[in-house]
Phi, psi and omega in degrees: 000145184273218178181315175213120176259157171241168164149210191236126190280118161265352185183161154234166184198112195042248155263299151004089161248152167260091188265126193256128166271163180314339164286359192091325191243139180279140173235138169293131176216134194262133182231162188295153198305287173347292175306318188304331205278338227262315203263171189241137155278148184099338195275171166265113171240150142290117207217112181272139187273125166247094179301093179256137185250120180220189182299306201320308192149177166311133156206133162253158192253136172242146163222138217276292186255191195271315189292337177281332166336280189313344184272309162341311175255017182257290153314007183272299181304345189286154188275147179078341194261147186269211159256335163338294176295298178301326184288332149295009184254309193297314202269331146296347175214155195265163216273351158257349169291269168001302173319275195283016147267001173257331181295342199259324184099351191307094145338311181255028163274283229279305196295003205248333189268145219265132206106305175278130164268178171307299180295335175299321185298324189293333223248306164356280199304313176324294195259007155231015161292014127338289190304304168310009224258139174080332189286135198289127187240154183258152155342350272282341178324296194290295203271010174271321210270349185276315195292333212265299194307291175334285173336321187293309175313003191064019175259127169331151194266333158331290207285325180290290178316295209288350162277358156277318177319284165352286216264287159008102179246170174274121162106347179252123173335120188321325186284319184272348164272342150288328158314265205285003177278311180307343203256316160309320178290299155342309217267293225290000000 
């Protein structure tokens, strides 16, 4: 099984990069959005690898760290749900937010990530609040209520989430993660 690839980025396509190892061979890897934006062609990346065998074929999933792995195969257990699908729960939210929306059980958190619907978010929380159980979780309050405000405000639900992201600290007050998010919005 592979586990980490190393090598030189020969290309992007999107999420699709072409990574060449030190041995000659390229391997094609679908990376989560976030990572994909992270590497440069021409540059040396690291990428930990998940290999899913499906009717389609061989594919590997890359991620800039362990922990987007780990959610990654971690939602690969929920029934129905796929790597397609995880890899848009990964590439859209960030890994602790996930974490605790499932540790919390937040259903309509979770159905809010582009891709999930409500019954998938249900079947999410079901069969992996277990795993989650005990894990120490931050707030969500704030930042569902800054993406929500955005969203009103007429910003694409993309655009509003990666800009709560941005901005979003432990202590700061909803009106001021709205604040520097519009100021991120703004910028852009």
């Amino acid at each position: 099984m592979i586990a980490v690839l190393k090598g030189k980025v020969v290309q992007k396509s999107g999420n699709v990069v072409l990574l060449e190892t030190g041995c000659g061979i390229v391997f094609e890897v679908i990376c989560d959005l976030p990572t994909s934006d992270e590497l440069e062609t021409g540059r040396e990346a690291s990428l930990h690898v998940v290999m899913s065998i499906s009717q389609e074929g061989v594919s590997l999933y890359g991620f800039s760290n362990e922990q987007k792995k780990a959610l990654f195969l971690s939602l690969l257990k929920v029934t129905g749900l796929g790597p397609r699908t995880a890899l848009k729960i990964v590439s859209n939210e960030e890994v602790e937010n996930v974490v605790a929306m499932i540790a919390t059980q937040d259903v309509e958190g979770l159905s809010k990530i582009p891709g999930v619907g409500k019954k998938l978010a249900e079947r999410i929380v079901t069969e992996l609040k277990n795993q989650f159980e005990g894990v120490r979780v931050k707030n969500l309050s704030t930042y569902h209520e800054a993406v929500e405000a955005l969203i009103s405000l007429g910003y694409p639900e993309k655009e509003a989430r990666k800009a709560v992201k941005e901005v979003a600290k432990p202590g700061l007050s909803t009106s001021e993660i709205i604040r520097q998010a519009l100021r991120v919005l703004s910028k852009r």
